[in-house]
Short mmCIF file of the C-alpha atoms (twelve columns), coordinates in Angstrom:
data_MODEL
# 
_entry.id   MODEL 
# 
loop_
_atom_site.group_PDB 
_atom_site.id 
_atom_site.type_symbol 
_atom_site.label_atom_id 
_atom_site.label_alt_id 
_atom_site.label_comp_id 
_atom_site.label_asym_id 
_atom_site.label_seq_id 
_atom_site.Cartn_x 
_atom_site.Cartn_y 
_atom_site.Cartn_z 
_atom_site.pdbx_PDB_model_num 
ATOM 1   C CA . UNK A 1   222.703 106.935 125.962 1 
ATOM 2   C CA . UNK A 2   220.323 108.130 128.631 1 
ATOM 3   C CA . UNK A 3   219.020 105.355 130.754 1 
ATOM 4   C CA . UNK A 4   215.346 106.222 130.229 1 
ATOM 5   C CA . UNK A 5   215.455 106.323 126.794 1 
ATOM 6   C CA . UNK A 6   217.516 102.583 126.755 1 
ATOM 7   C CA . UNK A 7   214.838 100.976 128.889 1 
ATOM 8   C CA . UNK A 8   212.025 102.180 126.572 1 
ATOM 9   C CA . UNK A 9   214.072 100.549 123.627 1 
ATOM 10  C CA . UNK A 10  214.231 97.774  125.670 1 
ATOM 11  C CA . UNK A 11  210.314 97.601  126.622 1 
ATOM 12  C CA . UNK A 12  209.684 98.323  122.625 1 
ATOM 13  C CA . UNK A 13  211.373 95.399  121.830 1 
ATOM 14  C CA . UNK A 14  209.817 92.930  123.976 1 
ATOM 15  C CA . UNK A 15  206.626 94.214  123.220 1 
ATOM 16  C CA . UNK A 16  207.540 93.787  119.339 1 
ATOM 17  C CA . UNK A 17  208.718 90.185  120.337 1 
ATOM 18  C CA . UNK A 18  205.583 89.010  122.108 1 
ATOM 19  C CA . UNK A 19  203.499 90.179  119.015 1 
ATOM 20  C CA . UNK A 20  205.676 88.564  116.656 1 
ATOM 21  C CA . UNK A 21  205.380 85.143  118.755 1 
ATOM 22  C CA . UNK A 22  202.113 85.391  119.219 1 
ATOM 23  C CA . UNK A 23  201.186 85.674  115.610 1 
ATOM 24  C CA . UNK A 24  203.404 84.029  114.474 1 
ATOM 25  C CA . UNK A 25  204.164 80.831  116.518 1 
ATOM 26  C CA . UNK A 26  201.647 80.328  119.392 1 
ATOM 27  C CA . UNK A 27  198.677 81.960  117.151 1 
ATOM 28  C CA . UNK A 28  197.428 83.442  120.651 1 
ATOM 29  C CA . UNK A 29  194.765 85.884  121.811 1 
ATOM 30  C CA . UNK A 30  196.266 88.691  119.551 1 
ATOM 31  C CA . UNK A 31  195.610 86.730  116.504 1 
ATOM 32  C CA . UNK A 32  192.189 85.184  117.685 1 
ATOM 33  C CA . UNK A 33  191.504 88.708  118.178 1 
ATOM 34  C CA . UNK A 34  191.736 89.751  114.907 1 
ATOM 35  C CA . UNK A 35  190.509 86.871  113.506 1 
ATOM 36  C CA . UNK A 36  187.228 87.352  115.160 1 
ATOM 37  C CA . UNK A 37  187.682 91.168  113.910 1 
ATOM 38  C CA . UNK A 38  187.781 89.583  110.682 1 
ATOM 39  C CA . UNK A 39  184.551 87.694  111.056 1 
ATOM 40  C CA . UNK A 40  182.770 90.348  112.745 1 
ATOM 41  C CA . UNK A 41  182.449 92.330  109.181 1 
ATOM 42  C CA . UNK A 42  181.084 90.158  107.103 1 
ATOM 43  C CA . UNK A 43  177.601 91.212  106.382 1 
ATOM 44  C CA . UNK A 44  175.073 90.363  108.189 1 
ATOM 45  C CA . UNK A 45  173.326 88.583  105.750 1 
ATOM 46  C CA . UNK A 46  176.148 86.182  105.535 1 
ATOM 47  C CA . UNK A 47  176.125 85.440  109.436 1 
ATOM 48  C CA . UNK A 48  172.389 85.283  109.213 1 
ATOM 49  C CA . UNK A 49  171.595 88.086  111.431 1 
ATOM 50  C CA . UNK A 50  167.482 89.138  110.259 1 
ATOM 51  C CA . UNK A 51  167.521 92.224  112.290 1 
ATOM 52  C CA . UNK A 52  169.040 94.468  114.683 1 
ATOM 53  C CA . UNK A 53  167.337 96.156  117.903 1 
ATOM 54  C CA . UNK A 54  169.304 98.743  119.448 1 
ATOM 55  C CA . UNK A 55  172.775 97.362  117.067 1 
ATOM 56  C CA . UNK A 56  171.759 93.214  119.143 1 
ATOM 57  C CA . UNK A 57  171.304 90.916  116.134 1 
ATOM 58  C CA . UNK A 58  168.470 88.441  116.018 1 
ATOM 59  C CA . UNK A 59  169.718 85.833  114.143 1 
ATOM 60  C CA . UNK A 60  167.180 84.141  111.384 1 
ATOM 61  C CA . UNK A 61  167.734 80.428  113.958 1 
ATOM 62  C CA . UNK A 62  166.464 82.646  116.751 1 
ATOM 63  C CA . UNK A 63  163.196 83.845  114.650 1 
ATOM 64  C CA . UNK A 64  162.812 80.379  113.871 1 
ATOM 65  C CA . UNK A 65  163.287 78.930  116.979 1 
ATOM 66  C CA . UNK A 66  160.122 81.710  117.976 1 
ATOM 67  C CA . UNK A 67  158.300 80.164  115.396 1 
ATOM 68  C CA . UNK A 68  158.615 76.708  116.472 1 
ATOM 69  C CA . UNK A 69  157.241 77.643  119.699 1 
ATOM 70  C CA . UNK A 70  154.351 79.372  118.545 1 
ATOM 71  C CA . UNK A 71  153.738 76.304  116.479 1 
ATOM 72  C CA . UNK A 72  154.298 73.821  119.558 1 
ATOM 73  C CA . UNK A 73  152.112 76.013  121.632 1 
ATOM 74  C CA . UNK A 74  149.045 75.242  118.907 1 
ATOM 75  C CA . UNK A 75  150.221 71.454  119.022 1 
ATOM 76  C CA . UNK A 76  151.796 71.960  115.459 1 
ATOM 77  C CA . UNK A 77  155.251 71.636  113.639 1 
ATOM 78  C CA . UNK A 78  156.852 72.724  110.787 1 
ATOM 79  C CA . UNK A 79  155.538 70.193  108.366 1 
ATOM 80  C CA . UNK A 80  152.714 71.233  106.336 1 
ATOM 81  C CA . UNK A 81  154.019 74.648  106.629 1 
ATOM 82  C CA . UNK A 82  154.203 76.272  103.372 1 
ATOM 83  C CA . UNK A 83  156.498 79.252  101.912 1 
ATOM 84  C CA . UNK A 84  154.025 82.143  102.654 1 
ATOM 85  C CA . UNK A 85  152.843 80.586  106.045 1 
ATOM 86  C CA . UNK A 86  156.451 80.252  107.136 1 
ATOM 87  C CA . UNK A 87  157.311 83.958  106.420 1 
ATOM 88  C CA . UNK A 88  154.036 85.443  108.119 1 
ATOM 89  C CA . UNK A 89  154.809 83.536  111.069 1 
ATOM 90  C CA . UNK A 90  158.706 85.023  111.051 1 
ATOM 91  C CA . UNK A 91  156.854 88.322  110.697 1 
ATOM 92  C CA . UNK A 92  154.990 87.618  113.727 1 
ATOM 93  C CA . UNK A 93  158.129 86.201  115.710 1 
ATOM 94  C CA . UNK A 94  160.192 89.115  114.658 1 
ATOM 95  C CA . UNK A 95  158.116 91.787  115.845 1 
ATOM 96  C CA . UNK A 96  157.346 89.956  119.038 1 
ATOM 97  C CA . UNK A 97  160.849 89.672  119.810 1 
ATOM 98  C CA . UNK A 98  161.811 93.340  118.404 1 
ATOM 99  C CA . UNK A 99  158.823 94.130  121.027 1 
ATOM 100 C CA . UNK A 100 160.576 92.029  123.659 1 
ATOM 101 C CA . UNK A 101 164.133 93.253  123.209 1 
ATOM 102 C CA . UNK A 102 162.476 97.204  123.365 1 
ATOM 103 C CA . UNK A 103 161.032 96.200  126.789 1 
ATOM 104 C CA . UNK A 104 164.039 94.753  128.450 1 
ATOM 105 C CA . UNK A 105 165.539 98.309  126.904 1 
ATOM 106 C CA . UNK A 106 163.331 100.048 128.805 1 
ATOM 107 C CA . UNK A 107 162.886 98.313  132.122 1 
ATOM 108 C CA . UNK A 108 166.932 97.909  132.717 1 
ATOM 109 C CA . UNK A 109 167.034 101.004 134.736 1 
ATOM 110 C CA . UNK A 110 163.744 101.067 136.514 1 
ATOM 111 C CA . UNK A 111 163.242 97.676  137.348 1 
ATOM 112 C CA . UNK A 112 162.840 99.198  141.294 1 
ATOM 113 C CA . UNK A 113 159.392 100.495 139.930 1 
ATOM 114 C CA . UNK A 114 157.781 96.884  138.851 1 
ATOM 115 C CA . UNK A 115 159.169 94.650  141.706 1 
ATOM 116 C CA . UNK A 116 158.011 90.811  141.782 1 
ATOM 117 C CA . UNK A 117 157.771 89.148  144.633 1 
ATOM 118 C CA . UNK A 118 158.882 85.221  145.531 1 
ATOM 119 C CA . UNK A 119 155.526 84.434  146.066 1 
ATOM 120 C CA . UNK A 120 154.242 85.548  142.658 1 
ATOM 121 C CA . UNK A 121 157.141 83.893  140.782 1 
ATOM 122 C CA . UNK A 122 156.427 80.963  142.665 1 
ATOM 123 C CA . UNK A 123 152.829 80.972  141.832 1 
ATOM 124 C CA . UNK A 124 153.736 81.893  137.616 1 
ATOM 125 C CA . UNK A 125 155.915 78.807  138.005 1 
ATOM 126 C CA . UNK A 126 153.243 76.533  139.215 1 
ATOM 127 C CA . UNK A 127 150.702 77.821  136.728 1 
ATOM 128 C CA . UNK A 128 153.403 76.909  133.978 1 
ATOM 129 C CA . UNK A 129 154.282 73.338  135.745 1 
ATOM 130 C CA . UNK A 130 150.378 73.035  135.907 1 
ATOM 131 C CA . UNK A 131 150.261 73.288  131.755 1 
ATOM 132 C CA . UNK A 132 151.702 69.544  131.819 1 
ATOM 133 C CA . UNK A 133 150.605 66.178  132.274 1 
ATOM 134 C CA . UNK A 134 153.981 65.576  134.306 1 
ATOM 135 C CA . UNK A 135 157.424 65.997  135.125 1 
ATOM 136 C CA . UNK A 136 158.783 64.539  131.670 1 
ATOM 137 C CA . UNK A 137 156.149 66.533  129.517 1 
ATOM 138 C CA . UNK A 138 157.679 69.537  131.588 1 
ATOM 139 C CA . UNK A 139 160.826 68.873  130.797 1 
ATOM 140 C CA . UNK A 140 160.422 68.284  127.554 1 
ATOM 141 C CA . UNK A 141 158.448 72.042  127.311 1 
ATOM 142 C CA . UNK A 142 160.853 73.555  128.899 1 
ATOM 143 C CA . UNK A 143 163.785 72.162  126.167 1 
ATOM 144 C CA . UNK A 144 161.318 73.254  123.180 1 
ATOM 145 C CA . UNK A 145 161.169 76.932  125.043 1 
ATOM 146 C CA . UNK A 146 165.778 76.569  125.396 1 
ATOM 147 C CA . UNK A 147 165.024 77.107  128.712 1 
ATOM 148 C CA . UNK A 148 167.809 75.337  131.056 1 
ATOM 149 C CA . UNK A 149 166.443 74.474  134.240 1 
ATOM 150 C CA . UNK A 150 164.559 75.491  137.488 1 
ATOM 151 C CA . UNK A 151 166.544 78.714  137.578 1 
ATOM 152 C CA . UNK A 152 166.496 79.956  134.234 1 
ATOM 153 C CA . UNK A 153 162.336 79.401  134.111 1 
ATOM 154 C CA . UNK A 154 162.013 81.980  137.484 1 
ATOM 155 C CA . UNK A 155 164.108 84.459  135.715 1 
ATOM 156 C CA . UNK A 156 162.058 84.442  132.714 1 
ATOM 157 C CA . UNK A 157 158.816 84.209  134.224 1 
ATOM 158 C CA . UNK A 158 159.990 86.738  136.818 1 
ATOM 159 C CA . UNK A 159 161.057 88.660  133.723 1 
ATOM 160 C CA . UNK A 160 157.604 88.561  132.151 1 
ATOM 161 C CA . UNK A 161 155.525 89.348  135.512 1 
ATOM 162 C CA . UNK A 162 157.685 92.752  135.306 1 
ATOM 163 C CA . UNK A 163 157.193 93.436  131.498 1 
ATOM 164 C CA . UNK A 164 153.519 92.444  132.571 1 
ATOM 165 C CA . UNK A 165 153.426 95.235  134.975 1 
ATOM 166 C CA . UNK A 166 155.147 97.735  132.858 1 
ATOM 167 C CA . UNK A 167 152.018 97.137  129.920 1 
ATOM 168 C CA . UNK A 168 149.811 97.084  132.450 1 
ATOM 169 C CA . UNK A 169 150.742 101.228 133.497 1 
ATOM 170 C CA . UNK A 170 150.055 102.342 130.159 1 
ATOM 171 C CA . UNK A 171 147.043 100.093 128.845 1 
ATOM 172 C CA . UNK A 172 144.925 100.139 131.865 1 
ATOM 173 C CA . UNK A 173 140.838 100.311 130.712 1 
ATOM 174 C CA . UNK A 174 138.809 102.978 131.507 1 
ATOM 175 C CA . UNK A 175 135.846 101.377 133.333 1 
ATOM 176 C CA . UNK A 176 133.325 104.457 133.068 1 
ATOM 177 C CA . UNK A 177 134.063 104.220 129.115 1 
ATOM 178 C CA . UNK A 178 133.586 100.496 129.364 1 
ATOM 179 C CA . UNK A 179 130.421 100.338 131.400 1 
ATOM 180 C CA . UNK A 180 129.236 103.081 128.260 1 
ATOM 181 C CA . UNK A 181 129.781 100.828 125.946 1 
ATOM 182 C CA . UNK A 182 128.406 98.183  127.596 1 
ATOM 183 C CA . UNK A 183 125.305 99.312  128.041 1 
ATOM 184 C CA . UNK A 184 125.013 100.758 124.655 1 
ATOM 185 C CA . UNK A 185 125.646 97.052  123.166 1 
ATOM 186 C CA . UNK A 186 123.512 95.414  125.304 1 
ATOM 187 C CA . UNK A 187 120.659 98.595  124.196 1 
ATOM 188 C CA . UNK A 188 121.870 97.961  119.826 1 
ATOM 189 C CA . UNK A 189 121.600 93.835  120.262 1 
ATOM 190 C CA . UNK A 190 119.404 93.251  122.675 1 
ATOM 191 C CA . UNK A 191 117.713 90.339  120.696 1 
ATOM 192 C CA . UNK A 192 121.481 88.286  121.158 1 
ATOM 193 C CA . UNK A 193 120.930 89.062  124.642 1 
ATOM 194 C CA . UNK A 194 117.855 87.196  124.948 1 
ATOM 195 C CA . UNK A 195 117.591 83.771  126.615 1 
ATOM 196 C CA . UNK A 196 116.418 81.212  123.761 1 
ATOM 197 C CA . UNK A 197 113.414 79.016  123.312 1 
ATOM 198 C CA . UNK A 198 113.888 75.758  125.018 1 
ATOM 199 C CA . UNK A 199 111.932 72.568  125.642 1 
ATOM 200 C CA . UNK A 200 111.935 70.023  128.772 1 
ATOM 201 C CA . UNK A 201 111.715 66.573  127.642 1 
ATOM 202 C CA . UNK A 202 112.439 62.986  127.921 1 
ATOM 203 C CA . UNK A 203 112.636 60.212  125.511 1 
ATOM 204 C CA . UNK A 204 112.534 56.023  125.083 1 
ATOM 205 C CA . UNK A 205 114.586 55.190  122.317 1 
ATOM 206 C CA . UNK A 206 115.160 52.176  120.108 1 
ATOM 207 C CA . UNK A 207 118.304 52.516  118.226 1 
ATOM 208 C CA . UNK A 208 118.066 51.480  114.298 1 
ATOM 209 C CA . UNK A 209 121.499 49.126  114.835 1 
ATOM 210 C CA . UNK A 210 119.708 47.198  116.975 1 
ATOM 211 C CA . UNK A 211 116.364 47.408  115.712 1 
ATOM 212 C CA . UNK A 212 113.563 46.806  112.625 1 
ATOM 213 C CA . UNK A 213 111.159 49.646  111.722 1 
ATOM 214 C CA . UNK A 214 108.687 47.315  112.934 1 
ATOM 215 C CA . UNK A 215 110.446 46.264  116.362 1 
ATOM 216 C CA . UNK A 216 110.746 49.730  117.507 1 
ATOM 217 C CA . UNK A 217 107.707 50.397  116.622 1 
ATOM 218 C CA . UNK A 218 106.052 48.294  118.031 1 
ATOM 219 C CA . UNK A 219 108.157 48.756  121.655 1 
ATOM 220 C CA . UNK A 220 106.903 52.733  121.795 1 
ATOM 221 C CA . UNK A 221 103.255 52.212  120.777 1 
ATOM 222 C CA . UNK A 222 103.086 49.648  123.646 1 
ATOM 223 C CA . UNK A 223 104.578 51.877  125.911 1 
ATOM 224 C CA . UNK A 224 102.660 54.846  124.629 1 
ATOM 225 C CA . UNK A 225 99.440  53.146  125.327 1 
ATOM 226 C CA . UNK A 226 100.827 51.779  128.684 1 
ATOM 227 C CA . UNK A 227 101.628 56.144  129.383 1 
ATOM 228 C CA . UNK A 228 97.518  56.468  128.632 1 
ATOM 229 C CA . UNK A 229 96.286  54.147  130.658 1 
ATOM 230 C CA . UNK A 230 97.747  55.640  133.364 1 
ATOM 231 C CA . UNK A 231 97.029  58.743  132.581 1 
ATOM 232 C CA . UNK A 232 100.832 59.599  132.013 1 
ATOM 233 C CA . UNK A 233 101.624 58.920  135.317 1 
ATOM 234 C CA . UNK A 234 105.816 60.154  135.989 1 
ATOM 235 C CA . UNK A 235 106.592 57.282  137.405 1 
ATOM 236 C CA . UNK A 236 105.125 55.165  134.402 1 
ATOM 237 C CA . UNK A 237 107.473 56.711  131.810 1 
ATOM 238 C CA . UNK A 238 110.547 56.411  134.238 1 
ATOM 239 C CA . UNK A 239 109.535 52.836  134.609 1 
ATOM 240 C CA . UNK A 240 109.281 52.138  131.258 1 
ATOM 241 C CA . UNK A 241 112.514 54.285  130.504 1 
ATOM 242 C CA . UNK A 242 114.313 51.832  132.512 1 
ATOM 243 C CA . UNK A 243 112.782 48.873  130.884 1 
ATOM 244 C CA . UNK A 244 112.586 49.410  127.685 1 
ATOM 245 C CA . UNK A 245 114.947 52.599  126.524 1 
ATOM 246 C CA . UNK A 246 118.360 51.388  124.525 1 
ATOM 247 C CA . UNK A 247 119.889 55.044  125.572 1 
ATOM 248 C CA . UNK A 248 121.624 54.314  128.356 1 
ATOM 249 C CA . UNK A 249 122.556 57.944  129.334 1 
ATOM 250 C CA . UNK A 250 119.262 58.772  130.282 1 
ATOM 251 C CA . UNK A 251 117.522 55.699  130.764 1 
ATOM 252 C CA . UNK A 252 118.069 55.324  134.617 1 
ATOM 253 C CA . UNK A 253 117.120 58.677  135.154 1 
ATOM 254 C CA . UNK A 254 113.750 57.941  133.850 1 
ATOM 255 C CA . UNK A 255 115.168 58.922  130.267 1 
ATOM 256 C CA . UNK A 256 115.303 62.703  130.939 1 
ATOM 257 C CA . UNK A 257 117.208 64.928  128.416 1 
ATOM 258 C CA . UNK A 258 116.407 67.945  130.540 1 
ATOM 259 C CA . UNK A 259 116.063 71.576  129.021 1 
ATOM 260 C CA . UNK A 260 117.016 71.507  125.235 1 
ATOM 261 C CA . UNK A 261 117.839 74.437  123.136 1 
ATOM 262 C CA . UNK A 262 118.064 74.419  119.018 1 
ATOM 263 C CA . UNK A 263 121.149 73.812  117.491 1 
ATOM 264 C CA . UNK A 264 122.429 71.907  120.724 1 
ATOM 265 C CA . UNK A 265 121.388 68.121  120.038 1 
ATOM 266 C CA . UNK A 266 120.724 66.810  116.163 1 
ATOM 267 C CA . UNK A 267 118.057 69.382  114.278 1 
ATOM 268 C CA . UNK A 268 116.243 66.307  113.117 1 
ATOM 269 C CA . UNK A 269 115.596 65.670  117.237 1 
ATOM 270 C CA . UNK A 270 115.070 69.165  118.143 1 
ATOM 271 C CA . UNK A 271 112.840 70.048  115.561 1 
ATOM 272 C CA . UNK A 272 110.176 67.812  116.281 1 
ATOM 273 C CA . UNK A 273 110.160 68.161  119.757 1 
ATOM 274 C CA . UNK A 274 110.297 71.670  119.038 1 
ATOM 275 C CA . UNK A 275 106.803 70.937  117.405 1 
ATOM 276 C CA . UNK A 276 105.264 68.699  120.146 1 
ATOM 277 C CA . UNK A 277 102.793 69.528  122.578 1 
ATOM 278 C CA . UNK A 278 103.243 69.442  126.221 1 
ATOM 279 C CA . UNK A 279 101.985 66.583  128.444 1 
ATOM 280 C CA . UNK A 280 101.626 64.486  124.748 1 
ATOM 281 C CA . UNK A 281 104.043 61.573  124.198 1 
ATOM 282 C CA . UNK A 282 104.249 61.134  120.740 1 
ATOM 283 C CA . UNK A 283 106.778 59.028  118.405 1 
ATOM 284 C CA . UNK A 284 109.218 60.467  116.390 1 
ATOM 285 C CA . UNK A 285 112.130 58.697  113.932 1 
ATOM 286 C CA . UNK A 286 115.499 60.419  113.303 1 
ATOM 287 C CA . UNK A 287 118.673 58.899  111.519 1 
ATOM 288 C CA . UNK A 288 119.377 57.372  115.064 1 
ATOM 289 C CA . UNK A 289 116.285 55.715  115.701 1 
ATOM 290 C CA . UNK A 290 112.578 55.756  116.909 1 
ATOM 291 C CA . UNK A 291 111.996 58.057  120.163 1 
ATOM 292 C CA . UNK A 292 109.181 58.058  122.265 1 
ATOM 293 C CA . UNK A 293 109.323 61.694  122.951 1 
ATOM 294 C CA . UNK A 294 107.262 63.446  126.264 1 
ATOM 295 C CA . UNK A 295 107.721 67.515  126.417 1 
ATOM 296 C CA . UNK A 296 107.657 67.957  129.886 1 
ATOM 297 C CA . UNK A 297 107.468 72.346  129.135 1 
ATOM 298 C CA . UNK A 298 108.157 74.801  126.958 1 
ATOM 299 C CA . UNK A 299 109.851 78.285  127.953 1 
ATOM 300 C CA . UNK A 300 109.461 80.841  124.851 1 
ATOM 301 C CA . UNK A 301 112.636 83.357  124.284 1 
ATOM 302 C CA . UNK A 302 112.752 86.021  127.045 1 
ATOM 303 C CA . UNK A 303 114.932 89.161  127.072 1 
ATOM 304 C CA . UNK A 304 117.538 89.427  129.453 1 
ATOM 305 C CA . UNK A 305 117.860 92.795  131.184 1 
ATOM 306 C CA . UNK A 306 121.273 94.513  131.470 1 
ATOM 307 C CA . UNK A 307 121.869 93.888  135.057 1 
ATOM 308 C CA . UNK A 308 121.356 89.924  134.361 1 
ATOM 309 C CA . UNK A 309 124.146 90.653  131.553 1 
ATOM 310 C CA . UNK A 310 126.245 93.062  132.747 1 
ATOM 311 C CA . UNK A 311 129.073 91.340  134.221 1 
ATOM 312 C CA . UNK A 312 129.583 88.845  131.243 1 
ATOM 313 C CA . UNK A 313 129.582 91.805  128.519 1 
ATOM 314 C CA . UNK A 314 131.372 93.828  130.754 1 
ATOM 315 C CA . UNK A 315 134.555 91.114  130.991 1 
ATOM 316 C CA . UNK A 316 133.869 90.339  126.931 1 
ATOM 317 C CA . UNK A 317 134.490 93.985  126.500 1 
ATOM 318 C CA . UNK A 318 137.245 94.445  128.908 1 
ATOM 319 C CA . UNK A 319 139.073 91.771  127.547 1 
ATOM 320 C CA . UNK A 320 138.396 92.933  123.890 1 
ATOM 321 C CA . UNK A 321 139.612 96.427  124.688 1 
ATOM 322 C CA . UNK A 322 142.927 95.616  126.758 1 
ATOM 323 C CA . UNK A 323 144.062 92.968  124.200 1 
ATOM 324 C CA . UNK A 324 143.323 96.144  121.687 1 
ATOM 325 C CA . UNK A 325 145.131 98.402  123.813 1 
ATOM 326 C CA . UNK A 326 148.060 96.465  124.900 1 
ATOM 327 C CA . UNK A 327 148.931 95.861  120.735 1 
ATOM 328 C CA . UNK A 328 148.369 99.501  120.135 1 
ATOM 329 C CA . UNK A 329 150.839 100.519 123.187 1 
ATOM 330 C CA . UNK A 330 153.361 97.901  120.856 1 
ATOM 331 C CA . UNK A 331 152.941 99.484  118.012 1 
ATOM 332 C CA . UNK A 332 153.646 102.639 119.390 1 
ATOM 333 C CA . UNK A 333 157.047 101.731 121.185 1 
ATOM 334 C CA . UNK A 334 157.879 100.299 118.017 1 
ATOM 335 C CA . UNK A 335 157.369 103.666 116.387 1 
ATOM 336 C CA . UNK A 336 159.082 105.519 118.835 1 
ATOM 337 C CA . UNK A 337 162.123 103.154 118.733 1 
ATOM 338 C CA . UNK A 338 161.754 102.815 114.715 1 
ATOM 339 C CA . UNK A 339 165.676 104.241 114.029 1 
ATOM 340 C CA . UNK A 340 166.802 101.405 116.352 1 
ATOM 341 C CA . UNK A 341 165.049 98.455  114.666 1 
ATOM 342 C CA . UNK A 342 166.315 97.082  112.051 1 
ATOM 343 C CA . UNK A 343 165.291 94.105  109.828 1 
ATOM 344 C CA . UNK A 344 166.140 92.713  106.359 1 
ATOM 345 C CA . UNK A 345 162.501 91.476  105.210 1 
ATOM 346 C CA . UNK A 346 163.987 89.423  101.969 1 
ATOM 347 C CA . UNK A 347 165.838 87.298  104.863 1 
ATOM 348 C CA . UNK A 348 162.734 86.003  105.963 1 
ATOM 349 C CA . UNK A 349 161.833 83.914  102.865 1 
ATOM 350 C CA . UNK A 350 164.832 82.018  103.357 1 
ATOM 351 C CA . UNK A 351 164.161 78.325  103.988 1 
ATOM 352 C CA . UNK A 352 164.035 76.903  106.848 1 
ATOM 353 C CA . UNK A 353 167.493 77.383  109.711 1 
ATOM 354 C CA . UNK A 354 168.136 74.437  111.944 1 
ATOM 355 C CA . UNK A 355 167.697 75.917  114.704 1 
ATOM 356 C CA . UNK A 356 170.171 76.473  117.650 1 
ATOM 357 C CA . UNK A 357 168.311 77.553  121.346 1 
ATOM 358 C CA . UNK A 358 169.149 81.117  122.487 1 
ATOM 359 C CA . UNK A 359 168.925 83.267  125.482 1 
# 
């Protein structure tokens, strides 16, 4: 027999033999190989997998594990949270994470054109740290988050400033269009641009805990007649203030509540020193107490002109448009990726999964 032919016999049969031992008698990585095989096609339902992006599965513990985060970020858990609550909120986690895993897509070969500096991941990492009351509370954050460590937080925070950057190129605001709008808001609502009524005044107050009807009463018609003797003299109501006022706020600071608007202090205050007249004290009860109340001035509402408003409405706006723009531009990737997202809806009225932290 030809030589070449014997030593591939030969080679055959060891190869045979180390298959045979190794499924057979040591159960090695040939046979955890196929047992894994074996696993790998059961459906996914069974493995709870909730979706694919781009053939990754996001496992139902993962979208829960989102969830528990958003929750934790509102100071919340997952008591109280009922059937239809818990599946919009896996909704919401799925698409933010189909939105994530699209990005990371996306940015793996042009990561050269959204670079991040030290510096700024240094800074993102301080503004986290700065979240927390200290090092525990940050540790703690960072274990609800399944982030492990120093390391792992720069990468994902240097992660985000690039995925920042990348939404940034194709949501940016147009600023001529904004500064249109702007004005043409400020023109349609003027009214809501206007600076409201509001009163200057200071008060002596006898508090109904401590005090009779006729106590009080008599306290702030003493002092009231004291205030026209001398002719309302400033330094006669910050005396008596001082002396005599149970509101201890104000009552070293000869019991000045400064400029009041409506709706800002109790109406049953406001109103009736809404109906006072300047340079009058005059006594007034609420469900606190009695008030000797002196309206200092009154300013009536006054429009404010566009320039005095422009900056505020102008961020408002900004802010409304490029939160608007930035979930259209995720909408739209979603779209375009649609064939490579997919996600088993029923799966997300499951009950609750205990959840295992991911990368």
């Amino acid at each position: 027999m030809h030589k070449k032919v014997l030593w591939r016999l030969l080679i055959w049969l060891v190869l045979m033999g180390y298959i045979a031992l190794d499924f057979l008698v040591l159960k090695g990585p040939l046979h955890q190989k196929l047992k894994t095989k074996e696993v790998e096609i059961l459906p996914d339902t069974e493995r709870g997998i909730a979706a694919r992006v781009f053939h990754k599965p996001i496992y139902l513990s993962q979208i829960d594990f989102a969830v528990d985060k958003m929750l934790w970020a509102k100071g919340r858990d997952r008591k109280n949270i009922g059937e239809s609550e818990r599946t919009y909120l896996r909704q919401v986690a799925i698409r933010d994470l189909a939105d994530q895993y699209i990005l990371r897509t996306k940015l793996r070969d042009q990561q050269e054109k959204y670079p991040v500096s030290e510096e700024e991941i240094t800074a993102a990492v301080k503004r986290f740290s700065d979240r927390f009351d200290g090092k525990d509370d940050l540790i703690n954050a960072l274990k609800a988050n399944g982030i492990k460590g120093d390391k792992e937080l720069r990468y994902r925070l240097a992660a985000k400033l690039q995925q920042d950057q990348y939404i940034e190129k194709f949501t940016q605001v147009d600023s001529k269009l904004l500064e249109d709008e702007a004005k043409k808001a400020h023109a349609d609502y003027r009214q809501q641009f206007s600076v409201p009524a509001r009163v200057n005044v200071r008060h002596i107050f006898c508090a109904k805990l401590e005090n009779t009807e006729q106590q009080a009463l008599l306290k702030l018609h003493f002092a009231k007649a004291l205030l026209h003797l001398s002719y309302q003299s400033k330094d006669t109501f910050s005396e008596l203030a001082r002396v005599l006022s149970e509101d201890e706020r104000t009552k070293r600071d000869s019991g000045k509540l400064g400029w009041i608007r409506k709706n800002r202090i109790a109406p049953d205050f406001t109103a009736k020193v809404f109906a006072a007249e300047v340079g009058i004290p005059e006594i007034i009860e609420t469900k606190l107490g009695w008030h000797l109340i002196h309206v200092v001035a009154k300013e009536q509402p006054k429009p404010r002109s566009y320039e005095e408003v422009k900056s505020e409405l102008m961020l408002s706006l900004e802010n409304y448009q490029r939160k608007n723009n930035v979930e259209k531009f995720r909408i739209t990737l979603r779209k375009q990726q649609a064939d490579k997202i997919k996600i088993d809806w029923q799966m997300l009225k499951k009950p609750w999964t205990e959840v295992i932290p991911s990368n």
